[in-house]
N, C-alpha and C positions, 0 to 999 in steps of 0.2 A: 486490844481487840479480844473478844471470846476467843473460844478454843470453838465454839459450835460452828462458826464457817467454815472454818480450815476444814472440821471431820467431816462437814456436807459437800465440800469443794474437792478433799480427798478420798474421803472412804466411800461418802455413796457416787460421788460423781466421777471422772477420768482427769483430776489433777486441775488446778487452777488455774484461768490462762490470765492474763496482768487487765486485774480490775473486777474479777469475778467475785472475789471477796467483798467486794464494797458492794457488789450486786444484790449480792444474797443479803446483806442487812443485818437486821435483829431478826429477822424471821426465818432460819435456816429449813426449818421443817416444811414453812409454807411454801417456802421456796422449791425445794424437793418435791411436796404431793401435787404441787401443781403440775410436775412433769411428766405426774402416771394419771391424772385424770382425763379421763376423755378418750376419745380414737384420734389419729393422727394421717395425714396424707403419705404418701409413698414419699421420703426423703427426694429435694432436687438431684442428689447424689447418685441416689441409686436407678435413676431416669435412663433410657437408654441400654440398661442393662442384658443379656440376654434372659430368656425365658429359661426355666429346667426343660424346655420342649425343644429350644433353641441349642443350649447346651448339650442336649441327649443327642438330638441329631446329629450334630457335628461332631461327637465321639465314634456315632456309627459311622459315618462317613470315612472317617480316619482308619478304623478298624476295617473298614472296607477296600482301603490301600496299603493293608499292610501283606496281602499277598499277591503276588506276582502270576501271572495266568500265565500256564502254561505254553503256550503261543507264544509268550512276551518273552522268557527265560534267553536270557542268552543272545537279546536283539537289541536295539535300539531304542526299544517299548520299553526295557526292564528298566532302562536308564529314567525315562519319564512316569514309572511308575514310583520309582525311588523319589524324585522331584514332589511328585503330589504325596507322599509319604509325610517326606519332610513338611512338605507346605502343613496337611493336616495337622503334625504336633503342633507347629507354631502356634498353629490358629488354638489350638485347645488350650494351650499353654499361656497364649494374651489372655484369651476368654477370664483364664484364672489372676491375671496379675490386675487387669484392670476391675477383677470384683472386689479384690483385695484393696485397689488401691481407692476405690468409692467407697468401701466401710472405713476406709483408714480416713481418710480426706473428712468423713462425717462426723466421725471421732476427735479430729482436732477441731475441729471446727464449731461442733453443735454447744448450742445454748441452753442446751438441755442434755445434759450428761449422766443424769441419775438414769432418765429414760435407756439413754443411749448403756449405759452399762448393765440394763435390764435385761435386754435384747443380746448380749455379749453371754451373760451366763444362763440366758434360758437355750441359746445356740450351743453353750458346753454342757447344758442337763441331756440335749435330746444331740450328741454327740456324733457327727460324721463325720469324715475323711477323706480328704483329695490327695490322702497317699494309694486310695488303692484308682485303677487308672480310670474306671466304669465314672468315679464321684468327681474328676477333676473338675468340669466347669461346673459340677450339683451341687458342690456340698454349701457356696454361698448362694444357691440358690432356695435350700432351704432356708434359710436365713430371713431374705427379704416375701418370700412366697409363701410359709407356713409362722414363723415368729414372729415379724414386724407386723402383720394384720391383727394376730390375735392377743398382742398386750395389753391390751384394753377388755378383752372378756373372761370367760372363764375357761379352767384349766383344761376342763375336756373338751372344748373346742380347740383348745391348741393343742391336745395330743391325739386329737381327731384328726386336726390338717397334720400333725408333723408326721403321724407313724403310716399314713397312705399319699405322702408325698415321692417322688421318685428316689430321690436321693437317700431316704431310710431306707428304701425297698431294693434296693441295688445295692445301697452300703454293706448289708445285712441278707443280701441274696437269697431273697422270700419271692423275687420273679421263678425261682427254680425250685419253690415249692411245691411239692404236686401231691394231693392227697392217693393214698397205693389202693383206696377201692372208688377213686374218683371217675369220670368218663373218662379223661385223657387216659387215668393210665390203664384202663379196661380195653381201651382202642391197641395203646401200643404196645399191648400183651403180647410176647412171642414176634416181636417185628424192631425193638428195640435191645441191643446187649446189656444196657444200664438197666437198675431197678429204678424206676421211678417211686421214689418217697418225701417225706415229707424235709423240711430245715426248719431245725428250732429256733433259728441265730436270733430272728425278731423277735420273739416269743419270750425269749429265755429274756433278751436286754430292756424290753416293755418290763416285763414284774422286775427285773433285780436293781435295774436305772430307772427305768422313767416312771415307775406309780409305786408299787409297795416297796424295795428298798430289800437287800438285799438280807434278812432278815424280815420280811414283812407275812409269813407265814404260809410260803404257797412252797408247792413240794413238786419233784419232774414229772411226776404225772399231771400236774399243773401244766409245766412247762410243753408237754408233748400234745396234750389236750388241746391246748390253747394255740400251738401251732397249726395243729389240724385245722381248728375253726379257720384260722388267715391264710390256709392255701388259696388260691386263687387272689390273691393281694399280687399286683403285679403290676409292669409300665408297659403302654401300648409299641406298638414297632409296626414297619409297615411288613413287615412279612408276614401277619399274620392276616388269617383268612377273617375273619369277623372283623368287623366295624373298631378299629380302635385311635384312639386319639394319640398319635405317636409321641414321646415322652411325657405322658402323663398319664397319671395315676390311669390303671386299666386293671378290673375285676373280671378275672378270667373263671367262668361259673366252670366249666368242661374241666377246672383244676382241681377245683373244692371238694375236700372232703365232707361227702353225707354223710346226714346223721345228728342226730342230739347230744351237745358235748355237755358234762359236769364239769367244772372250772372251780374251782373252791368253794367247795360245795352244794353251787348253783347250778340247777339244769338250764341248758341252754335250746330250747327247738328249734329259735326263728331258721329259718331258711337263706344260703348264700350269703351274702355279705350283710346282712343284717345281723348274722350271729355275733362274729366277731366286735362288729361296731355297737353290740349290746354289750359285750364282755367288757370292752375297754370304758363304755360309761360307767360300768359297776367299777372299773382299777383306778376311776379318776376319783372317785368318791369314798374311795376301800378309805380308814381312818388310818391305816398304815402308810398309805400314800401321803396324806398329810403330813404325818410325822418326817415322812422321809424328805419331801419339801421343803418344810418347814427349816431339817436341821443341815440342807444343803444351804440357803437361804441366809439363815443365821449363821454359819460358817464361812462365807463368804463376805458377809458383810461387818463381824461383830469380831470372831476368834477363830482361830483353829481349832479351839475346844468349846464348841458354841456353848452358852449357857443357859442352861435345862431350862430356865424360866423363861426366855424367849424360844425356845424350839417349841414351847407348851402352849405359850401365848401366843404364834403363828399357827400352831396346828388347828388349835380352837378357831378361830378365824376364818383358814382355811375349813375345817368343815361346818360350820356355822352359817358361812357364805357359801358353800354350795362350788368351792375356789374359785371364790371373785378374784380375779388374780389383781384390782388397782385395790381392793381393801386390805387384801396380802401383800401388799409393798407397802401399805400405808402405815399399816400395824408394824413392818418393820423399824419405816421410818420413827413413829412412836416408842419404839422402846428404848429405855432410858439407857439399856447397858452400851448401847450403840453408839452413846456419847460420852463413855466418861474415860477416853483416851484417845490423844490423837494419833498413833502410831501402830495400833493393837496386829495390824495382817503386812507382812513382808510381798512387796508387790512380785508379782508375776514378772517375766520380762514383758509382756505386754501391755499391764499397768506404767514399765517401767519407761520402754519409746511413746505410749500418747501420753501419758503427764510429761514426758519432759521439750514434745512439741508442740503441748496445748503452753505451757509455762513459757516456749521461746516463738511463740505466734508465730508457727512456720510451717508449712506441711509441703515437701516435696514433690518436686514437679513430675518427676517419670514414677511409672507402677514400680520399675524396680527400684526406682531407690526406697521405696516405703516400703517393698518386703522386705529389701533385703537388712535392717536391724534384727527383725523378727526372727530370720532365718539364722543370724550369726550367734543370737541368743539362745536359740533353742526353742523358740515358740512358734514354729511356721504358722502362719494365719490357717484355719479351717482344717489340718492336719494333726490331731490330738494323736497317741500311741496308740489306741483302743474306743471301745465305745466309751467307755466310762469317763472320755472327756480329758482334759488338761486338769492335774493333780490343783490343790485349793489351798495347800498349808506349805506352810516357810523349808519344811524340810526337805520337799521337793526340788526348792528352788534357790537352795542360799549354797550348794556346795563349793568348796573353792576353786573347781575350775569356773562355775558358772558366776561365779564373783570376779574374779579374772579379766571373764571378758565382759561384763560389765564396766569394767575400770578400763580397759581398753577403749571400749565404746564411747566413754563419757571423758575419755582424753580425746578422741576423734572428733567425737561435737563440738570439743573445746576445742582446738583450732581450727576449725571449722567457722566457728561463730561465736569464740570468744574477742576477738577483734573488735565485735560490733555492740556487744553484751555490759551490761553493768550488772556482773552475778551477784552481786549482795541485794540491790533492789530489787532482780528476779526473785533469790530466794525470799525475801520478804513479801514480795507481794504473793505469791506460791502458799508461801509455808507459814503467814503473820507470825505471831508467839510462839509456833510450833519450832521455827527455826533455833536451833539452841545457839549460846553466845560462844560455844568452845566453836562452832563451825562460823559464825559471823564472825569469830578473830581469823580464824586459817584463812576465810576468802580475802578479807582485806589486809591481811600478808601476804595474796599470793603475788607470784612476781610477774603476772600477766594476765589479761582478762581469760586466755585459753586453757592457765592452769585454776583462778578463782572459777570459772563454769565446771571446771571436772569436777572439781574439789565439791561445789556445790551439789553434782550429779548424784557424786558417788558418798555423799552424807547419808550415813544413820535416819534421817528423818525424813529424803527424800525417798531413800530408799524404800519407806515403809506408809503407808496408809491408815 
């Protein structure tokens, strides 16, 4: 068999499941661009999900039992208030397992994995967190409500929906932006002890993450500028006295700062929220954006040290197309360096649990047991360290305790479901000619199907993509 399925089944898609190599054929590329053309429906999976409106709600709700009225203190009420306390985390906390566990379910499952691993690292470029408590049920709701819609168009339509969706705006706490010669804070002059001012946080992670890259030429007077324009970038609540739509997106004008902002080098007049959404069509189109795309893109897909002639041959593309983002996956697909290794990127742990239960056709029945690999490896689903996403190169992720409990892990699987397994046929059909013969002799010496599955887990070649 080619070596080009394995690296379509592997590196651009989430791991082979038994028979997907014979799928793909001779036409591995075609196989691949057929997954990013077109627009696509809302996955069956993710059906029934809560809304970020639905989600937001029920955060406030919960924050709304977390204190105790003074009446109640000391009665019989404090007891029942602790009760609904409780109930609320739960409820936050399912919200979270079962988002988790419909991206994970779609993940083993789909027949379309290059798609599906689109959607996975354009979700780690524009980077939120449900370690802080405001993003628990948001941060996968960015996900299905700003990324899975817009993979099919272009780039500044998807950094249009992602950076005025709730979950950037609360991750990155630009609701508490308030321009200092705006209305709000000319009213609360002399009646509030805080200053009310401006927050760089989205500002600053817009130019240095999500468009020009952190070298892309913009300087903090950049950064302060451009916050100004996005005050009033905010999520509606019902306490507030104007008309707003509660957890979603809400441009609060009384916040915005006036005025005409320069942004690198460009004047900006328009008025309210037009300004800012004119800045950001100029950040999707900056040529620095593209480079920075491009060589997140190629780094991901090709090497840790992407190679200048595909970071150059994506950028072009990208700006050429205007960042058609299915011609920018296409052109990735087409480049040649993409193919001439099947092993070249050390998977993540989370490359590392869906190939290994797309490979044993299996996906778990409870939410928790699909996080809970995730969480024992070190990759919580939707919980990256920082904006800047879950790390992309081998040295993030091959340390020896994080190897450790990898090999723990994949003894675990292995008796598990090596009882039921014929791991030398898995690994072949997984890994065709990628599987080397030093590891097809270990499995068929091992001295049980629960030690040939680890042994297969924990190979060099699965290991890697």
């Amino acid at each position: 068999m080619s070596l080009a399925p394995i690296i379509a089944a592997n590196r651009f898609g989430l791991g082979a499941r038994p028979g997907e190599l014979a799928d793909i054929g001779g036409d591995p590329q075609g196989w691949l661009i057929k997954q990013v053309a077109g627009a696509r429906p809302a996955p069956a999976e993710m059906n029934g999900l809560p809304s970020s409106a639905v989600a937001f709600e029920t955060f406030a709700d919960a924050l709304r039992q977390r204190f105790v009225p003074k009446e109640a203190a000391g009665s019989e009420k404090s007891g029942e208030v602790a009760k609904r306390r409780e109930e609320a985390r739960k409820q936050i906390a399912g919200i979270y397992r079962e988002q988790v566990a419909a991206r994970y379910r779609l993940a083993m499952r789909t027949q379309e994995p290059f798609r599906e691993r689109l959607v996975h690292f354009w979700t780690n470029h524009f980077a939120v967190s449900a370690d802080k408590a405001q993003v628990v049920g948001l941060a996968a709701t960015l996900e299905y409500e700003a990324i899975r819609p817009n993979l099919s168009g272009r780039f500044v339509d998807l950094l249009l929906a992602v950076e005025s969706h709730p979950a950037m705006i609360l991750y990155l706490d630009n609701q508490a932006s308030i321009g200092p010669s705006s209305t709000l804070a000319r009213r609360a002059k002399g009646r509030v002890e805080r200053k009310l001012d401006i927050n760089e946080n989205l500002a600053r992670e817009i130019l240095e993450l999500h468009t020009l890259g952190v070298n892309g030429g913009y300087t903090q007077t950049d950064v302060t500028t451009f916050a100004q324009a996005l005050t009033g970038w905010s999520v509606g609540n019902k306490r507030g006295k104007e008309s707003q739509p509660a957890g979603k997106f809400h441009f609060r004008e009384a916040a915005h700062e006036p005025g005409a902002k320069t942004i690198l080098g460009k004047r900006y007049a328009q008025d309210g929220i037009e300004q800012s959404r004119a800045v950001l069509k100029d950040l999707a189109n900056h040529p620095a954006t593209a480079t920075h795309v491009a060589t997140k893109l190629a780094r991901h897909f090709i090497a840790d040290e992407p190679p200048a002639a595909v970071v150059e041959r994506l950028a072009k593309v990208f700006r050429d197309t205007e960042g058609d983002l299915p011609s920018l996956h296409r052109a990735l697909v087409e480049s040649p360096q993409a193919w001439q290794t099947t092993v070249a990127k050390f998977k993540t742990p989370h490359d590392f649990v869906v190939s290994t239960f797309r490979m044993l056709s299996f996906v778990p029945e409870q939410p928790q047991q699909i996080l809970s690999p995730f969480q024992l490896l070190g990759q919580r689903p939707y919980s990256p360290g920082s904006p800047a996403g879950w790390p992309d190169t081998a040295s993030q992720w091959d340390g020896p305790d994080a190897l450790l409990k990898r090999i723990e892990w994949a003894s675990a699987i292995g008796n598990r479901m090596g009882s039921k397994a014929q791991p030398l046929a898995l690994g072949q059909q997984a890994l065709g000619a990628a599987l080397a013969e030093r590891t097809k002799t270990a499995i068929a010496r091992a001295e049980s199907g629960a030690q040939g599955l680890a042994l297969l887990l924990a190979s060099p070649e699965f290991q890697r993509r």
